[in-house]
C-alpha positions in Angstrom: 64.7 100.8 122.6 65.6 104.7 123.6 67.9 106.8 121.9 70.1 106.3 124.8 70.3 102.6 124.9 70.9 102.6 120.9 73.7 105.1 121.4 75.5 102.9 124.7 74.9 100.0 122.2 76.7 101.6 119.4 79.4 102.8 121.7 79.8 99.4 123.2 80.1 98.1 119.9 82.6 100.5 118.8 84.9 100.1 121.4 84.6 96.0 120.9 85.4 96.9 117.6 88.0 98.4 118.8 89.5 95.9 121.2 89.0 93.5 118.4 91.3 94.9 116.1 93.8 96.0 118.7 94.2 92.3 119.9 95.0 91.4 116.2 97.3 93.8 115.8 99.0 92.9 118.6 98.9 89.0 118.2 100.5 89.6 114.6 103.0 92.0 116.0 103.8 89.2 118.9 104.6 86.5 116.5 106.2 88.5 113.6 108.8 90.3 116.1 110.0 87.0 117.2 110.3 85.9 114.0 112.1 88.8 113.0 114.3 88.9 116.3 115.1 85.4 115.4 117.0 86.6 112.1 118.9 88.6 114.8 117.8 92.3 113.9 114.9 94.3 115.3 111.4 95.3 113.7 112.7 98.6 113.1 115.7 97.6 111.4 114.2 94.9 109.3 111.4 97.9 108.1 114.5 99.8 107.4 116.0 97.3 105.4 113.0 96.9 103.3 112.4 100.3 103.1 115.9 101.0 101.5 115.4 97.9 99.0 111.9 98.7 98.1 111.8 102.7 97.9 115.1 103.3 97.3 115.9 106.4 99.4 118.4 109.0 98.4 119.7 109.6 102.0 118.6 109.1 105.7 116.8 111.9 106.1 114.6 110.6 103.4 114.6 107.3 104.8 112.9 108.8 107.9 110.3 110.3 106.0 109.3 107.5 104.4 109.3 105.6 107.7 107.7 108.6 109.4 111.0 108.6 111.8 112.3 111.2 113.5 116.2 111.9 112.2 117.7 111.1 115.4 116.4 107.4 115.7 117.2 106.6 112.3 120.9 107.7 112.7 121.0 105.3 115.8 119.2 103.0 113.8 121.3 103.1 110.7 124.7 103.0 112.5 123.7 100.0 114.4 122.9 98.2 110.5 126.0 99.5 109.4 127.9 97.7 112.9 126.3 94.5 111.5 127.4 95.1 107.8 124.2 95.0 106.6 124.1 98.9 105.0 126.9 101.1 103.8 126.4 104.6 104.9 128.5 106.8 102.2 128.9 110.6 102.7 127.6 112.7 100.1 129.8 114.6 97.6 127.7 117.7 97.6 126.7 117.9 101.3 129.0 116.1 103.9 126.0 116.1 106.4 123.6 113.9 104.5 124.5 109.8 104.2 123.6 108.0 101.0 122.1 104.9 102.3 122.8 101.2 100.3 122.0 97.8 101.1 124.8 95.6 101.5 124.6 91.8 100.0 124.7 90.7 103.5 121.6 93.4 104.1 119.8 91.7 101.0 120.0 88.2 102.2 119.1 89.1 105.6 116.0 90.5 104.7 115.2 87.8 102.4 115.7 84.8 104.6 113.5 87.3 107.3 110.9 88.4 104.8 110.5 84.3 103.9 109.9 83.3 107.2 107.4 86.2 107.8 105.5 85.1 105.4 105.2 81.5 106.4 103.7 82.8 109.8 101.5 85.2 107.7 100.0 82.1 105.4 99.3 80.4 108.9 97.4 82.3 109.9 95.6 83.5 106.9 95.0 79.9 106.0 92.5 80.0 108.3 90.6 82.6 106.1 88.9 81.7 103.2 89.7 84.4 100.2 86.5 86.2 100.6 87.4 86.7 104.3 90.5 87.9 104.0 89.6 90.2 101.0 87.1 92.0 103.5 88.9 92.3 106.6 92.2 94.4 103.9 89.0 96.1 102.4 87.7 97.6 106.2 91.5 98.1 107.1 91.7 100.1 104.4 88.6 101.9 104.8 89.6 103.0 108.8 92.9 104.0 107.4 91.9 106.5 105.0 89.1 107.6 107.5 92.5 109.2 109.0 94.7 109.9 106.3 98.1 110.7 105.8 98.5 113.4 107.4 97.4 112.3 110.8 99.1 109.0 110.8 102.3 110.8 110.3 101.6 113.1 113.4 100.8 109.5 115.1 104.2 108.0 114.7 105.8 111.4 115.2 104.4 111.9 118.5 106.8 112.8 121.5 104.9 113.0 124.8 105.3 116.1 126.7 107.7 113.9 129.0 110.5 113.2 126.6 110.0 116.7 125.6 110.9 118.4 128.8 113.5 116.1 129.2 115.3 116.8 125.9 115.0 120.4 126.7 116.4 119.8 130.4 119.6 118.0 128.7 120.3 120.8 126.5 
């Protein structure tokens, strides 16, 4: 085999890889969003919710940069929990512009009774795997994640295509 043929091979391979783990993410996402719409909230507001329970953030603007949010989408975000009575947003003492952030009981149970059935639909499909299986396919995740790091993933998620950009610019 020529060096050519090993490198198409390699790049076919790479991109099957690819496709591979782009249909799995977007079989989980399929079936997870409707559990989650289901609950009646969004995926973004029910990673909100669990990002307030399990980190704790002091304010919204910290809650977007745990979620790697932009500050605008997280206000719209928040209110819209808040509508629902599933956060309190309280005004800080020291700095009127900054909301403290706090689950509500409501917000707790809601993400509970979500977070259950999520994981039913996640032990379906994993029941499939035997422990060995799914112990390699988190260890190869990982592995392409930290290919990228931090850094990168958050200028991912932060992304604004030039579009939107000239449009918000246009408004002003």
């Amino acid at each position: 085999m020529s060096e050519k043929e090993r490198e198409n091979l390699k790049a076919r391979s790479s991109f099957e890889i690819y496709k591979l783990l782009r249909d799995f993410a977007d079989l989980i996402s399929f079936f997870l969003e409707k559990k989650i719409r289901k609950h009646g909230i969004t995926p973004s507001q029910f990673f909100i919710l669990k990002t307030i329970r399990d980190k704790k953030p002091g304010n919204q603007k910290q809650l977007g940069e745990l979620l790697i949010h932009t500050g605008g989408n997280i206000t719209v975000v928040s209110k819209l929990l808040e509508k629902k009575k599933l956060i309190k947003r309280v005004k800080m003492q020291d700095d009127k512009r900054f909301f403290t952030i706090l689950l509500t009981p409501l917000g707790e149970s809601k993400l509970r009774e979500t977070e259950n059935k999520l994981q039913e639909v996640l032990d379906e499909i994993m029941a499939n795997l035997t422990t060995e299986e799914a112990n390699y396919i988190c260890a190869i995740s990982q592995k392409i994640i930290d290919l990228f790091g931090d850094s990168r993933l958050k200028a991912i998620r932060s992304y604004i295509p030039p579009k939107l950009i000239k449009k918000k610019k246009e408004k002003k």
